[in-house]
PDB file of N, CA, C, O and CB in Angstrom:
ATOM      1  N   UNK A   1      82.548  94.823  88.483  1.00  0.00           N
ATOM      2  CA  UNK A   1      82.218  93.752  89.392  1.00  0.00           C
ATOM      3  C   UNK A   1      81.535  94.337  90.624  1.00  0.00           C
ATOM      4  O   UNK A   1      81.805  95.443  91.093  1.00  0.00           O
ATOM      5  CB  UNK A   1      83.479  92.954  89.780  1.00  0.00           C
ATOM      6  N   UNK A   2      80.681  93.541  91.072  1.00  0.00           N
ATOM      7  CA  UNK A   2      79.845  94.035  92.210  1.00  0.00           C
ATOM      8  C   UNK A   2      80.323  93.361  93.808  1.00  0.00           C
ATOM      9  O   UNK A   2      81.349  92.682  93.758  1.00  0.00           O
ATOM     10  CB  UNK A   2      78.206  93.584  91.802  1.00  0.00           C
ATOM     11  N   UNK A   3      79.766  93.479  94.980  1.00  0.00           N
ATOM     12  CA  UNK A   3      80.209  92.604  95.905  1.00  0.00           C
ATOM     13  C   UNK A   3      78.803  91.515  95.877  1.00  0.00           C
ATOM     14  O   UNK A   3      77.603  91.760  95.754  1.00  0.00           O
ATOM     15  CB  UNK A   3      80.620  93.446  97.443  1.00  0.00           C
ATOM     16  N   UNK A   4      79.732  89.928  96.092  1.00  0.00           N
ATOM     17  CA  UNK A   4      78.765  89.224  96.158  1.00  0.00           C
ATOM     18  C   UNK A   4      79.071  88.590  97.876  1.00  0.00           C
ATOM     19  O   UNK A   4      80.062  88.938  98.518  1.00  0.00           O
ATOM     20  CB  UNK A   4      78.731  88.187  94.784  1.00  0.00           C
ATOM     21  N   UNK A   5      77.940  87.557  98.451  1.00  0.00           N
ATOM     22  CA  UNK A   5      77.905  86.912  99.706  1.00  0.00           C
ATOM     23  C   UNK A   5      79.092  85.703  99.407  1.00  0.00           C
ATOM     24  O   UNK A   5      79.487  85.437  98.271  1.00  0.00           O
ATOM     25  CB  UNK A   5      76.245  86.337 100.111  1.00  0.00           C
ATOM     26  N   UNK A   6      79.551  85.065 100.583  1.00  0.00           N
ATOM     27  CA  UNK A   6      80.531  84.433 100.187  1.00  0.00           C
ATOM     28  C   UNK A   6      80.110  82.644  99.636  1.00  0.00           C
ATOM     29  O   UNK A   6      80.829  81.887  98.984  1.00  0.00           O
ATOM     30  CB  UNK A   6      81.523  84.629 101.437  1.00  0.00           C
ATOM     31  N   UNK A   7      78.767  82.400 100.163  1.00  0.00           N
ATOM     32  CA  UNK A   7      78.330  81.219  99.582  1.00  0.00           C
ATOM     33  C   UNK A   7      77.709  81.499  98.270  1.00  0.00           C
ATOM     34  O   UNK A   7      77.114  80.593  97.688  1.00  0.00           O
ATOM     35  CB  UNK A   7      77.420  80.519 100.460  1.00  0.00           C
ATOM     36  N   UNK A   8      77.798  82.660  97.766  1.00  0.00           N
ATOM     37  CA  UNK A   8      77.328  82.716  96.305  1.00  0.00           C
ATOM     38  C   UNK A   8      78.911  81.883  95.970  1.00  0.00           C
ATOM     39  O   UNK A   8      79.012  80.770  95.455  1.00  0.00           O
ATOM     40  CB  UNK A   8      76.924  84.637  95.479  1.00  0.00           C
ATOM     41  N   UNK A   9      79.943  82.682  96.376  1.00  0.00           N
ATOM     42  CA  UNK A   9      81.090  82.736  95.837  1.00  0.00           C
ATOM     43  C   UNK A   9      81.771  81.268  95.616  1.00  0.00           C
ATOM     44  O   UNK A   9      82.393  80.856  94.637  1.00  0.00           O
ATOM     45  CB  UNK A   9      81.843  83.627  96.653  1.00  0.00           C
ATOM     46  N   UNK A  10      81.381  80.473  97.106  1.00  0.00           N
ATOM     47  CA  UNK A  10      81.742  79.078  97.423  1.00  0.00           C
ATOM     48  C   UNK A  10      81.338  78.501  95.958  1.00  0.00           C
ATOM     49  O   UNK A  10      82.062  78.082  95.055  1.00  0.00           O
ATOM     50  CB  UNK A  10      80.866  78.363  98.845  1.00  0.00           C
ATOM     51  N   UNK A  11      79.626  78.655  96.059  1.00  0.00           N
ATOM     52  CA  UNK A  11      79.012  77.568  94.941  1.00  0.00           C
ATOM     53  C   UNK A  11      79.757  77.916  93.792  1.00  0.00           C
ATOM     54  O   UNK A  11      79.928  76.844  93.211  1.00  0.00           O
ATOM     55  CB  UNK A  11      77.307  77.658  94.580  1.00  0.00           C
ATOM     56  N   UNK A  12      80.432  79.042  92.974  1.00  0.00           N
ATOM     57  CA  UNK A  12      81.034  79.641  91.983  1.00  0.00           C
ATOM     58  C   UNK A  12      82.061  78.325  92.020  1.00  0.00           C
ATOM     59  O   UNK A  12      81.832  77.398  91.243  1.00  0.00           O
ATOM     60  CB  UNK A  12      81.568  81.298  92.221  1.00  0.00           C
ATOM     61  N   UNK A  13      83.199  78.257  92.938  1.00  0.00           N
ATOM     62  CA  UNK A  13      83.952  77.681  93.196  1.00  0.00           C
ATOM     63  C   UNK A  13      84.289  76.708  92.673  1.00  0.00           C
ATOM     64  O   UNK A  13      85.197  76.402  91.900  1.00  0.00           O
ATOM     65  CB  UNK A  13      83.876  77.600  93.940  1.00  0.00           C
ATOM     66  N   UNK A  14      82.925  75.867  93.477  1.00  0.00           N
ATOM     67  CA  UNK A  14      82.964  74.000  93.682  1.00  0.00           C
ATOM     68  C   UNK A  14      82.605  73.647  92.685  1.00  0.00           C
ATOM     69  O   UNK A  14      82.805  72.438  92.570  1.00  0.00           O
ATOM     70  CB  UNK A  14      82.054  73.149  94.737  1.00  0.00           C
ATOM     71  N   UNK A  15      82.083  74.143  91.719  1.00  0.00           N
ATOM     72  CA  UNK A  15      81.481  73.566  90.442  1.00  0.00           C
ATOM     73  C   UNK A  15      82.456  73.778  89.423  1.00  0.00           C
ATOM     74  O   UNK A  15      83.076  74.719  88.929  1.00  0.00           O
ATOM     75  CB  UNK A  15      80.113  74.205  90.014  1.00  0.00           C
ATOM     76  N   UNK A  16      82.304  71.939  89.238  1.00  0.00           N
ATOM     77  CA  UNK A  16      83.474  71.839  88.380  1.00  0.00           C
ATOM     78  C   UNK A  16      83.911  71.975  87.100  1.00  0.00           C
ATOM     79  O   UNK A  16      85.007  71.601  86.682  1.00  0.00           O
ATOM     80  CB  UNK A  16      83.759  71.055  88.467  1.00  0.00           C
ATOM     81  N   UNK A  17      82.805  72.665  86.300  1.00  0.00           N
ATOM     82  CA  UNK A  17      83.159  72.985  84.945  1.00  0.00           C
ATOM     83  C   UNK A  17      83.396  74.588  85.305  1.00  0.00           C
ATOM     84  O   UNK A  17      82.920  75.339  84.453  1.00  0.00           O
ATOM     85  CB  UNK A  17      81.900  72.562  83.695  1.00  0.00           C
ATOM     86  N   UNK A  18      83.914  75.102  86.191  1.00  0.00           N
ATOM     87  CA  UNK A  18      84.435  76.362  86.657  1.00  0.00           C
ATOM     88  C   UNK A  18      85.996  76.418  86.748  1.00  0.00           C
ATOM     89  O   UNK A  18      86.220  75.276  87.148  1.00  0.00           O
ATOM     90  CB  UNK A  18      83.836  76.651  88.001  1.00  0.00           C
ATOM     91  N   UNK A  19      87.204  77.018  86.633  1.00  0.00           N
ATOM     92  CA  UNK A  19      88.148  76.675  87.122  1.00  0.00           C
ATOM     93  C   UNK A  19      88.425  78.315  87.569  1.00  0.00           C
ATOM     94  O   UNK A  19      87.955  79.392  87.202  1.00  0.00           O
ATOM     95  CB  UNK A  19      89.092  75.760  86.200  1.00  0.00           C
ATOM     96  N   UNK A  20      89.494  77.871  88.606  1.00  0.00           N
ATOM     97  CA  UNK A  20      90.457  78.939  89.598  1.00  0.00           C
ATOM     98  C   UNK A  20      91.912  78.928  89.279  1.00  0.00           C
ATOM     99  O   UNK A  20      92.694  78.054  88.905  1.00  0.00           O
ATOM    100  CB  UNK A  20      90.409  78.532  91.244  1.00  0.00           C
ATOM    101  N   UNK A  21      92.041  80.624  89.648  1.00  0.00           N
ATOM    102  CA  UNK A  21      93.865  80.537  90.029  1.00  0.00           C
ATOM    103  C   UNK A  21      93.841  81.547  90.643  1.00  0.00           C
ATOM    104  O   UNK A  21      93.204  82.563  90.365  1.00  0.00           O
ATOM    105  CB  UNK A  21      95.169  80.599  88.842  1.00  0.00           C
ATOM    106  N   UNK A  22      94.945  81.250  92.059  1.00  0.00           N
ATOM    107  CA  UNK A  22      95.539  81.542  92.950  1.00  0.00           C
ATOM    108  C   UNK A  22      96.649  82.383  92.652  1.00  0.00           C
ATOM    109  O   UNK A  22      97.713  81.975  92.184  1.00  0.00           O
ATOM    110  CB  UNK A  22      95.763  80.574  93.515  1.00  0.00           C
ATOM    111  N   UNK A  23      96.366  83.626  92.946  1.00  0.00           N
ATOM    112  CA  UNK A  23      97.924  85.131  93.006  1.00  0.00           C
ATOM    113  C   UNK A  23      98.116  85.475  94.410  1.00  0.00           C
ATOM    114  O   UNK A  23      97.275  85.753  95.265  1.00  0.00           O
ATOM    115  CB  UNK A  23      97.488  87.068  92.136  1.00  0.00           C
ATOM    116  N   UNK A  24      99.550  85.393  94.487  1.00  0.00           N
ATOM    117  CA  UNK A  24      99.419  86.413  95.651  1.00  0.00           C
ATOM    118  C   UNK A  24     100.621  87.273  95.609  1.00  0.00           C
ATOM    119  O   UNK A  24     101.409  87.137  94.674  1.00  0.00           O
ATOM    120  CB  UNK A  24      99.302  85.716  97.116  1.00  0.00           C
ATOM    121  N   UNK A  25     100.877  88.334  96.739  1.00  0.00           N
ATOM    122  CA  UNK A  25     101.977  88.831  96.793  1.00  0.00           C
ATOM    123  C   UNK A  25     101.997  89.352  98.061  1.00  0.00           C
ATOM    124  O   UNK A  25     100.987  90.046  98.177  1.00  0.00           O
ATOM    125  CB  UNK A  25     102.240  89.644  95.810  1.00  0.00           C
ATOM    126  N   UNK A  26     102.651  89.363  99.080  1.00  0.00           N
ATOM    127  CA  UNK A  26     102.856  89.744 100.147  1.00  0.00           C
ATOM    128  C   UNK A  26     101.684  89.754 100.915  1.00  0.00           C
ATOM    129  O   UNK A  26     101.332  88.603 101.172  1.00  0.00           O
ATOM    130  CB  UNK A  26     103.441  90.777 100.077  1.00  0.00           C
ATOM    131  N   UNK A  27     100.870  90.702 101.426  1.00  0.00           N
ATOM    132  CA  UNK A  27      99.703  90.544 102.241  1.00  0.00           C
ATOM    133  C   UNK A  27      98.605  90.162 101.375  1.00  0.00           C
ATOM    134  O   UNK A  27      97.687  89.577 101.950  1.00  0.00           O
ATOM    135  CB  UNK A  27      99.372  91.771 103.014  1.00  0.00           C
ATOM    136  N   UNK A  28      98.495  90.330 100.271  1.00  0.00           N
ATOM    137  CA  UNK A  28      97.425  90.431  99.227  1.00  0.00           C
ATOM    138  C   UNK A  28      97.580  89.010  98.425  1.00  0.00           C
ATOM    139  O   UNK A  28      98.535  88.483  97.854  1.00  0.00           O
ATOM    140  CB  UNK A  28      97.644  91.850  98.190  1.00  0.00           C
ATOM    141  N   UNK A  29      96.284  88.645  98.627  1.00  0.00           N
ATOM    142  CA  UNK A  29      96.029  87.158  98.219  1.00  0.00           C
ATOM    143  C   UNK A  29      94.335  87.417  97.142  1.00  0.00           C
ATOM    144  O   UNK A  29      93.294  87.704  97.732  1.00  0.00           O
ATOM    145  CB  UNK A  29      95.805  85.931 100.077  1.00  0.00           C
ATOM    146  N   UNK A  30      94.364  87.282  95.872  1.00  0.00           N
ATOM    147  CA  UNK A  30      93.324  86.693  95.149  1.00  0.00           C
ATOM    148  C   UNK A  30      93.486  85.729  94.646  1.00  0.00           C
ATOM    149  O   UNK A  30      94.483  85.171  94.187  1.00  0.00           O
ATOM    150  CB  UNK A  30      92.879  87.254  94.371  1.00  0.00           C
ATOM    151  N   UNK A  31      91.617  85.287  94.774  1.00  0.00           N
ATOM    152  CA  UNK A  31      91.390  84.543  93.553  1.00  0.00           C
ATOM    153  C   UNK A  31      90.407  84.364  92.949  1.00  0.00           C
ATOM    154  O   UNK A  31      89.239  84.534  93.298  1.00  0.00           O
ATOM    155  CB  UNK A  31      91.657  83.598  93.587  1.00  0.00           C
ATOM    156  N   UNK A  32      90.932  83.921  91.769  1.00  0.00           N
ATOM    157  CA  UNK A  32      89.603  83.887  90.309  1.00  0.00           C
ATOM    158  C   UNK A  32      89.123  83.179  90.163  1.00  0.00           C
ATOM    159  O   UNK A  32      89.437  82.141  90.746  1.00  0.00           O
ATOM    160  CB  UNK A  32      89.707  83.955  89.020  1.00  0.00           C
ATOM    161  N   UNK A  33      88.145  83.201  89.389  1.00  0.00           N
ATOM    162  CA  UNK A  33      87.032  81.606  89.261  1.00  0.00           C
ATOM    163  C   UNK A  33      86.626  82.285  87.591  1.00  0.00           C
ATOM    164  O   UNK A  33      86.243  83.444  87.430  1.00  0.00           O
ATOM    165  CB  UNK A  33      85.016  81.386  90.908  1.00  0.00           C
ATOM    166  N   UNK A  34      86.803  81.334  86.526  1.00  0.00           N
ATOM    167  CA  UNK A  34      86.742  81.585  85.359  1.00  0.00           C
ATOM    168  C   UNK A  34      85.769  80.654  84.897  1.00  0.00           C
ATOM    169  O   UNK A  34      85.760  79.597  85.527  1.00  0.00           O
ATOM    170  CB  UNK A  34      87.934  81.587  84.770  1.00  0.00           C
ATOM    171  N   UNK A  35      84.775  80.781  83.774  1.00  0.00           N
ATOM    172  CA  UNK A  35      83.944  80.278  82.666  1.00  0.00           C
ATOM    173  C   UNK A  35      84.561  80.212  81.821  1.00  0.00           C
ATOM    174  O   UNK A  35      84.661  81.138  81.017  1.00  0.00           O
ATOM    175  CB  UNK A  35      82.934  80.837  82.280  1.00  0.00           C
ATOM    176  N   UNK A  36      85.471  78.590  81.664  1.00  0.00           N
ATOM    177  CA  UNK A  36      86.185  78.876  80.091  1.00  0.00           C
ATOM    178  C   UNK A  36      86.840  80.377  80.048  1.00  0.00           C
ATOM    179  O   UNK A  36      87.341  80.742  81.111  1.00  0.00           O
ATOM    180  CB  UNK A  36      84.867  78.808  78.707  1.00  0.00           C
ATOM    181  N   UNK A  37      86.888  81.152  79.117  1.00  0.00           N
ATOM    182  CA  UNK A  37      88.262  82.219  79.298  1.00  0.00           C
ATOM    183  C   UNK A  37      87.598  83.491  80.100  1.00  0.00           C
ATOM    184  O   UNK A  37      88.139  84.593  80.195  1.00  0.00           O
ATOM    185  CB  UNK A  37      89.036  82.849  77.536  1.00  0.00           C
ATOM    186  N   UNK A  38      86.613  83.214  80.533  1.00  0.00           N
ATOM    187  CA  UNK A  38      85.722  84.779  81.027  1.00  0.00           C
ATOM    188  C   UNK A  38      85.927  84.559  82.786  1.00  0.00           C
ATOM    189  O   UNK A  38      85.698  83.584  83.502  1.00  0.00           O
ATOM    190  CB  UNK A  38      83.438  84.816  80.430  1.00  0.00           C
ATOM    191  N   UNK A  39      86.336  85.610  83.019  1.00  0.00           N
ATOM    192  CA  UNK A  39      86.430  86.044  84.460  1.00  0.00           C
ATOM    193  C   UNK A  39      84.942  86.250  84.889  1.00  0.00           C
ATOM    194  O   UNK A  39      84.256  87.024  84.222  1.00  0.00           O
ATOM    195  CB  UNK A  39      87.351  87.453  84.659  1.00  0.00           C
ATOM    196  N   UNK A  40      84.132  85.283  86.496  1.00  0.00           N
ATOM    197  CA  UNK A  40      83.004  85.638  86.652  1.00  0.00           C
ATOM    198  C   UNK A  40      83.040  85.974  88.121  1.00  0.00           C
ATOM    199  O   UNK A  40      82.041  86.453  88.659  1.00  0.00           O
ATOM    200  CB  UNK A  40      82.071  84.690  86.174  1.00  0.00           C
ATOM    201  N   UNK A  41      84.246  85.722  88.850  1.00  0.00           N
ATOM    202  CA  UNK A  41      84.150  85.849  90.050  1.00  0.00           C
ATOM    203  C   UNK A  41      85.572  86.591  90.552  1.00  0.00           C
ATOM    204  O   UNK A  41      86.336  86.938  89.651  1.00  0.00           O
ATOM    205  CB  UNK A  41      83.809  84.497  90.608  1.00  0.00           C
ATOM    206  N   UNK A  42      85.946  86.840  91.873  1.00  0.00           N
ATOM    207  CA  UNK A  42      87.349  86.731  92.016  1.00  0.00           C
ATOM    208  C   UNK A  42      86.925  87.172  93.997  1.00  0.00           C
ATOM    209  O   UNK A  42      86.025  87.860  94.477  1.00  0.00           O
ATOM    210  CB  UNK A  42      88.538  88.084  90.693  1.00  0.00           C
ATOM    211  N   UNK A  43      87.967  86.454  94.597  1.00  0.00           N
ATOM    212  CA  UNK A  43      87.992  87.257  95.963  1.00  0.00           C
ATOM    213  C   UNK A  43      88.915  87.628  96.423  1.00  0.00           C
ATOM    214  O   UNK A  43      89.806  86.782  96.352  1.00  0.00           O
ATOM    215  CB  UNK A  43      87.587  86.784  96.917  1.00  0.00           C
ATOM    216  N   UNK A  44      89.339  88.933  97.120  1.00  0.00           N
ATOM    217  CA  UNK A  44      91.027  89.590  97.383  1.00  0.00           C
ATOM    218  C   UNK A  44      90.736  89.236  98.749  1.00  0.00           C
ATOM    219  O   UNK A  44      89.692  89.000  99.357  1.00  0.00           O
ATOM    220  CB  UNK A  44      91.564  91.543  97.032  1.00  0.00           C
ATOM    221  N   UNK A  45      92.028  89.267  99.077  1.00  0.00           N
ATOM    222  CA  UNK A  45      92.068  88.988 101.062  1.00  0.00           C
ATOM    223  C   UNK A  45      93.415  89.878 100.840  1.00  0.00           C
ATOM    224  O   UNK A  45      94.217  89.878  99.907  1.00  0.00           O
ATOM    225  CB  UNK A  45      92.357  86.785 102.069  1.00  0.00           C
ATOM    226  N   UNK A  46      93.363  90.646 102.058  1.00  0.00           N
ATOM    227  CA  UNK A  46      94.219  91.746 102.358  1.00  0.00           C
ATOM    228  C   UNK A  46      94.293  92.304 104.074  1.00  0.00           C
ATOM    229  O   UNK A  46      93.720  93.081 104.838  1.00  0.00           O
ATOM    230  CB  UNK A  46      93.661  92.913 101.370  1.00  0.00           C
ATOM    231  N   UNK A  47      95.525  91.217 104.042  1.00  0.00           N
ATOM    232  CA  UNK A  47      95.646  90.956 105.599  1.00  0.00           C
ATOM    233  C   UNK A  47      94.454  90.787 106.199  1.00  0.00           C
ATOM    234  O   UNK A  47      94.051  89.866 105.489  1.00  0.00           O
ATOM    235  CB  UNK A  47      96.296  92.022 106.352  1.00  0.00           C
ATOM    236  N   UNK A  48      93.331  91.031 107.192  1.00  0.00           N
ATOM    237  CA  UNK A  48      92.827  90.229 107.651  1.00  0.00           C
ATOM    238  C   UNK A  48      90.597  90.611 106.513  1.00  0.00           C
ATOM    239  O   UNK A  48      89.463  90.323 106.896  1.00  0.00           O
ATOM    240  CB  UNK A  48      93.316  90.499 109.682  1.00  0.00           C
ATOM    241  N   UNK A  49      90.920  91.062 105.668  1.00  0.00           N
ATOM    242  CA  UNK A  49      89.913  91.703 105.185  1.00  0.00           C
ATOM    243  C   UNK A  49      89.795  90.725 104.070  1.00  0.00           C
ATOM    244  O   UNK A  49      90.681  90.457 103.258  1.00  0.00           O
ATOM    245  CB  UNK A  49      90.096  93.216 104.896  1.00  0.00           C
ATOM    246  N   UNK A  50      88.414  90.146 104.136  1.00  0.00           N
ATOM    247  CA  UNK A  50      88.177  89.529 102.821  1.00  0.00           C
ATOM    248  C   UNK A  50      86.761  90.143 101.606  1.00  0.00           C
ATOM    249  O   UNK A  50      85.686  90.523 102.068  1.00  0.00           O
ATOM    250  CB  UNK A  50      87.899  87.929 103.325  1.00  0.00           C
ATOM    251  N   UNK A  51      86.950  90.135 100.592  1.00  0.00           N
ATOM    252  CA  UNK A  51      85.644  90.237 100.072  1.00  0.00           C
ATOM    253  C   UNK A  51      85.784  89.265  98.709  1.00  0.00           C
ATOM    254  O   UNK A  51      86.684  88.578  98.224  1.00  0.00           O
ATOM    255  CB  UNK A  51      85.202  91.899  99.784  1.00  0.00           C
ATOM    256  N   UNK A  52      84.548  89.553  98.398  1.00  0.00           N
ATOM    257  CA  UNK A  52      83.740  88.603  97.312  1.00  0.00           C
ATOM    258  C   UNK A  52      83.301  89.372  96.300  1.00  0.00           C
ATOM    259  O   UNK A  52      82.424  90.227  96.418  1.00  0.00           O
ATOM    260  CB  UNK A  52      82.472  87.846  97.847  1.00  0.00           C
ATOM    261  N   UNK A  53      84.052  89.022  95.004  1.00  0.00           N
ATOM    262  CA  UNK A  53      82.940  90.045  93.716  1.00  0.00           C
ATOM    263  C   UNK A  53      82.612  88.920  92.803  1.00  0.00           C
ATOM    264  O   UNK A  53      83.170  87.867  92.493  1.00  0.00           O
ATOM    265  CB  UNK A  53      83.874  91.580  92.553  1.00  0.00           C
ATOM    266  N   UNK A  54      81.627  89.457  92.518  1.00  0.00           N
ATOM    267  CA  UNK A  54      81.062  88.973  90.673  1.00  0.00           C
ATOM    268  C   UNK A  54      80.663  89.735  89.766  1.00  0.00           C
ATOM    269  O   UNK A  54      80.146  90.827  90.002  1.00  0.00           O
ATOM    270  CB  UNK A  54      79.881  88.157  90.480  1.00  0.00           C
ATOM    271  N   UNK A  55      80.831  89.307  88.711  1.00  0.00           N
ATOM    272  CA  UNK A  55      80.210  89.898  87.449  1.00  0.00           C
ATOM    273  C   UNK A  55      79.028  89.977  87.024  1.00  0.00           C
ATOM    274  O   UNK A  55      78.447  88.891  87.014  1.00  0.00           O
ATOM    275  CB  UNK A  55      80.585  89.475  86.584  1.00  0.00           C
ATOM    276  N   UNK A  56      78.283  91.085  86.569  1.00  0.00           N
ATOM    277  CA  UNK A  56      76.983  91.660  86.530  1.00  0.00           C
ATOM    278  C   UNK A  56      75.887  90.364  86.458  1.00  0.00           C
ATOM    279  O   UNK A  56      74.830  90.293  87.084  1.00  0.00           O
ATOM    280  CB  UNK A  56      76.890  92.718  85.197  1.00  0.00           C
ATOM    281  N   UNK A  57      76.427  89.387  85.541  1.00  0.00           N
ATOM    282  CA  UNK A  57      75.232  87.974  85.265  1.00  0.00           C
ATOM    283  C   UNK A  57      75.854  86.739  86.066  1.00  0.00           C
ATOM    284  O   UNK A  57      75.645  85.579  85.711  1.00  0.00           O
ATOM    285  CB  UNK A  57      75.075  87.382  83.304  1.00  0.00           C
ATOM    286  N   UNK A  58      76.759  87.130  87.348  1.00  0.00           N
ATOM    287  CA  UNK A  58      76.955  85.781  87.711  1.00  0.00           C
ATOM    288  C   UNK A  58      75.929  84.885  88.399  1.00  0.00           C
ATOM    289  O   UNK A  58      76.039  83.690  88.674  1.00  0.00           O
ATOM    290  CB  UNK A  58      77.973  85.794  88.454  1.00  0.00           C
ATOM    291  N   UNK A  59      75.011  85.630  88.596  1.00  0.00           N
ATOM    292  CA  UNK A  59      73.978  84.581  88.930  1.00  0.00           C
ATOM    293  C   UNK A  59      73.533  83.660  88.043  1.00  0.00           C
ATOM    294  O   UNK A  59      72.969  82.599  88.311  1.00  0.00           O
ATOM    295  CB  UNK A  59      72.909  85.104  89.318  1.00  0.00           C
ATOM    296  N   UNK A  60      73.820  84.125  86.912  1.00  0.00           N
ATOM    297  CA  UNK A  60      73.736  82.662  85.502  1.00  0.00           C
ATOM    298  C   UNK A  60      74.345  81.586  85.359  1.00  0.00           C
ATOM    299  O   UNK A  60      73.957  80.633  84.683  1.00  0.00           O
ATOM    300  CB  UNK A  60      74.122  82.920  84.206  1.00  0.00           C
ATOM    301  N   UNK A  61      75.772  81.688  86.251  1.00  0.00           N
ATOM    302  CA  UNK A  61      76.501  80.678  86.448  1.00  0.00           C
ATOM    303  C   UNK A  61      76.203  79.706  88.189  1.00  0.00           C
ATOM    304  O   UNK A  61      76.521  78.594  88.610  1.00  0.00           O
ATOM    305  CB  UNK A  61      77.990  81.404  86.206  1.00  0.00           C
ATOM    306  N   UNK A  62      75.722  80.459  88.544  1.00  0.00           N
ATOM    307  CA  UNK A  62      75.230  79.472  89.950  1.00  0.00           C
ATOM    308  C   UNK A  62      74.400  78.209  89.851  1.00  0.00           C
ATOM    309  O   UNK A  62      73.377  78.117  89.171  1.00  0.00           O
ATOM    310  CB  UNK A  62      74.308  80.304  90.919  1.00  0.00           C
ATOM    311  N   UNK A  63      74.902  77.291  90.551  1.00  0.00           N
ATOM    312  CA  UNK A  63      74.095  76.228  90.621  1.00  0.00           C
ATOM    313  C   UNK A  63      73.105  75.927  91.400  1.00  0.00           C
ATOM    314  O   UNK A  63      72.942  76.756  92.295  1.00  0.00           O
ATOM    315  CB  UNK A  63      74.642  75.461  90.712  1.00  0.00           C
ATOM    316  N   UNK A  64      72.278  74.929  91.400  1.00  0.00           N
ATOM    317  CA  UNK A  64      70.931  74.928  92.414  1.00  0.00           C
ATOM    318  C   UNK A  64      71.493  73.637  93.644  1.00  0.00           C
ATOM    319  O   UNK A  64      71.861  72.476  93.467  1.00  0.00           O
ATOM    320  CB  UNK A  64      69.099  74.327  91.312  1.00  0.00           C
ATOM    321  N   UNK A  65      71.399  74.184  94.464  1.00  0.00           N
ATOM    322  CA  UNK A  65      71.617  73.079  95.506  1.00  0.00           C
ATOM    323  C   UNK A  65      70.352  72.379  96.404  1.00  0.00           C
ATOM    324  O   UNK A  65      70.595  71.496  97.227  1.00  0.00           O
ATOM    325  CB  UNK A  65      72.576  73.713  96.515  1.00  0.00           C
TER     326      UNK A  65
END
């Protein structure tokens, strides 16, 4: 997975033939954004640090706004 911008990540999100789930454990909070069973996104937050990844073709899954 690479780092992506976080409105790549948003649009990943909001689109609704996409779904998410929420982990966390103590300071450490991800989450995933799945294509049907394929992982294309995910973002960790770790205490006050956030980032954004995707998978090599997630720009295939972005929508046009």
């Amino acid at each position: 997975m690479k780092l992506i911008m976080r409105t790549e990540f948003d649009n990943l999100r909001l689109n609704d033939s996409h779904a998410f789930a929420t982990d966390s454990n103590g300071d450490k909070q991800v989450v995933k954004i799945y294509c049907g069973e394929k992982l294309i996104a995910k973002k960790t937050t770790v205490k006050k640090s956030i980032r954004y990844f995707g998978v090599k073709e997630y720009k295939d899954y972005l929508t046009d706004e």
